[in-house]
N, C-alpha and C positions, 0 to 999 in steps of 0.2 A: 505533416500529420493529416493521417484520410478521413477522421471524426472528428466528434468534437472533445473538448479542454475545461476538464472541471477541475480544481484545484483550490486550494487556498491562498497559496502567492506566489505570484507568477514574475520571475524573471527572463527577460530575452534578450542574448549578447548576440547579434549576428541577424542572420535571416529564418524568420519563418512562415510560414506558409498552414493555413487549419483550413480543412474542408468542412466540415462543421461550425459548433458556437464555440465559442470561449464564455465562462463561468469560471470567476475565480474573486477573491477579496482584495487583492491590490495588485495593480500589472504596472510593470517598470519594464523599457525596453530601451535599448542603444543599438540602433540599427533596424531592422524594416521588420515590418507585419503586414500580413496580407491575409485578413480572415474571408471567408465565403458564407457563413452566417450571423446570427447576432453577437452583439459582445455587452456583457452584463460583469461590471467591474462594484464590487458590493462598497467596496473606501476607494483610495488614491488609487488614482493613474498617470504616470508620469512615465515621459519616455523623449526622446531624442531622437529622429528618423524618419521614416517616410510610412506612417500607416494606410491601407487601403482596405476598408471594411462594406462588406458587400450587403449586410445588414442593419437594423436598429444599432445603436449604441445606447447603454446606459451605463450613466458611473455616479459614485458620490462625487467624486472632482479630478476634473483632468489639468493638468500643465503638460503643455504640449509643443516640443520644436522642433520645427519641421514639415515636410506636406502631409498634410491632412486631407483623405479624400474618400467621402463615405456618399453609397448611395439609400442608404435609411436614414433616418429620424434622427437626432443626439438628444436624449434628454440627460443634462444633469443637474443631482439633487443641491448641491452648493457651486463652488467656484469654476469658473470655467476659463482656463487662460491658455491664448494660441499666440504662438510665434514663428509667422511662416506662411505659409499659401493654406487657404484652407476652403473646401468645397465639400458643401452638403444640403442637405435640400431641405433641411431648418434646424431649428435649435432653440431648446429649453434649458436656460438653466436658474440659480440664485442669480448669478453676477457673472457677465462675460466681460473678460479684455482682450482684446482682440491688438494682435500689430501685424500688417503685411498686408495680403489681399485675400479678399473674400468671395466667394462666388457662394450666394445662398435667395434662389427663388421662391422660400415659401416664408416664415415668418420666423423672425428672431426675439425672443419674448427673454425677458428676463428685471430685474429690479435695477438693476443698476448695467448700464451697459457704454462699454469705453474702448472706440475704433477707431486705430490710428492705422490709416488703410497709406500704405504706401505703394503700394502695385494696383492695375486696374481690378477695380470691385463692382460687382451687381450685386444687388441685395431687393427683393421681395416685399416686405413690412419688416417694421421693427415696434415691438411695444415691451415698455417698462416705465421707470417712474424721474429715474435720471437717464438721460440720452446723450452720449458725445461721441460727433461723428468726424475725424480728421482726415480731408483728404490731403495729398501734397500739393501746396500753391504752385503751378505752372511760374517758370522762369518769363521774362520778358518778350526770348527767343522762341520760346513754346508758343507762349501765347500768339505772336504772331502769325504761326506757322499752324496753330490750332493743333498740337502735338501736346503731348504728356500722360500723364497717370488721367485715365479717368473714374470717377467715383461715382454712381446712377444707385438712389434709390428712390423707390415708387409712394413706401408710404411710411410716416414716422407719427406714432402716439406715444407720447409721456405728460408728466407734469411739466419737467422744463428737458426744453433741444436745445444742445446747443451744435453749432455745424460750420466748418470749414472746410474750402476747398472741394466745395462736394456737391450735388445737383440732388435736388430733390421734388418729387411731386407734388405731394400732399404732406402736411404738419399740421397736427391736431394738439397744443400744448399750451399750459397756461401760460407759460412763460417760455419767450425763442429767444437765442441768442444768435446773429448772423455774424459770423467772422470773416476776414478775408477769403474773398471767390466762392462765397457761398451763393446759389438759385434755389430758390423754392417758386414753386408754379403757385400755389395756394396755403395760405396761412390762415386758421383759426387757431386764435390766440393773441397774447400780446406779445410784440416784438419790444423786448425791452432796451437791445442793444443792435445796431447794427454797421459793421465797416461801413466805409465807403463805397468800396467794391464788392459788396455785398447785393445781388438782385432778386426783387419778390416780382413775382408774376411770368408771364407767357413770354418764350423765348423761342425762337427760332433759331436749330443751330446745323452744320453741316462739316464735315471737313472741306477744305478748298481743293476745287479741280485738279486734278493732274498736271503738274507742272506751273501753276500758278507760284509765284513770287512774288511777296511785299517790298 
């Protein structure tokens, strides 16, 4: 399609492709989209496949599985839940859940927010009021080898963080919980809970040289 997609509700089985926006009240998709301007979904958005939107997105709520890869904005006005690789350059919603990986360098704002980041993740800021950030705990063999999922974010404000498996800059919260393999560089707040192999402060870290062996 060479324009753009105004409608009331929008189903897509297969491939499509808008040169234009999409405007419509609820979009369900099984199989790929690839818009070239904004997408404004007035309720539900739920789809299966591989969207690629070259604009803004807005929707009341998305469920989403599959890769996700927007170079605009995502606000949405309630739930937000992704399963699958997902990259964009921030995100507003009510409530985000997140599972797989995330690539988001500007700020992910939301009231309740819950990442269970299984692939490597970079993430930006995150502010809301609950905060859970799961990365995948490296094996024994990783760890040696300084291999596996990595998880990097720069800066976390809520009431209470809680963070596993994950590296983080800055936490700004009343209340942190530090799980297994958790780093934070700087904490304000109180640490209510922390593994053992949980570490607060300045780290220095690298992969090992080429051909190096433990």
């Amino acid at each position: 399609m060479l324009g753009d997609l105004d409608v009331g509700m929008t189903t897509v089985d297969g491939d499509l492709s808008v040169g234009g926006a999409i405007r419509c009240d609820t979009l369900e998709i099984r199989g790929r989209l690839e818009v070239a301007g904004p997408i404004e979904v007035r309720g539900a958005w739920s789809d299966v496949g591989e969207v690629r939107a070259a604009g803004a997105v807005r929707a009341g709520e998305i469920a989403h599985r599959g890769s996700f890869h927007g170079r605009g904005a995502v606000a949405v006005e309630r739930r937000a839940r992704f399963e699958g690789d997902v990259s964009v350059p921030s995100l507003r919603a009510g409530s985000v859940r997140l599972g797989g990986s995330l690539q988001l360098p500007g700020t992910l704002e939301a009231f309740v927010v819950q990442l269970d980041l299984r692939g490597s993740s970079a993430i930006g800021s995150i502010q809301g009021e609950r905060v859970e950030v799961t990365g995948r705990v490296p094996n024994p063999v990783e760890e040696i080898l300084l291999k596996g999922v990595e998880v990097h974010l720069e800066r976390i404000e809520a009431n209470e963080v809680e963070i596993t498996g994950a590296r983080v800059g800055f936490v700004h919260a009343e209340r942190v919980l530090l799980g297994r393999g958790a780093h934070v560089t700087t904490v304000e707040g109180t640490i209510v809970r922390q593994h053992r192999t949980a570490r607060v402060g300045p780290e220095s870290w690298s992969p090992p040289p080429f051909g190096l062996r433990r």
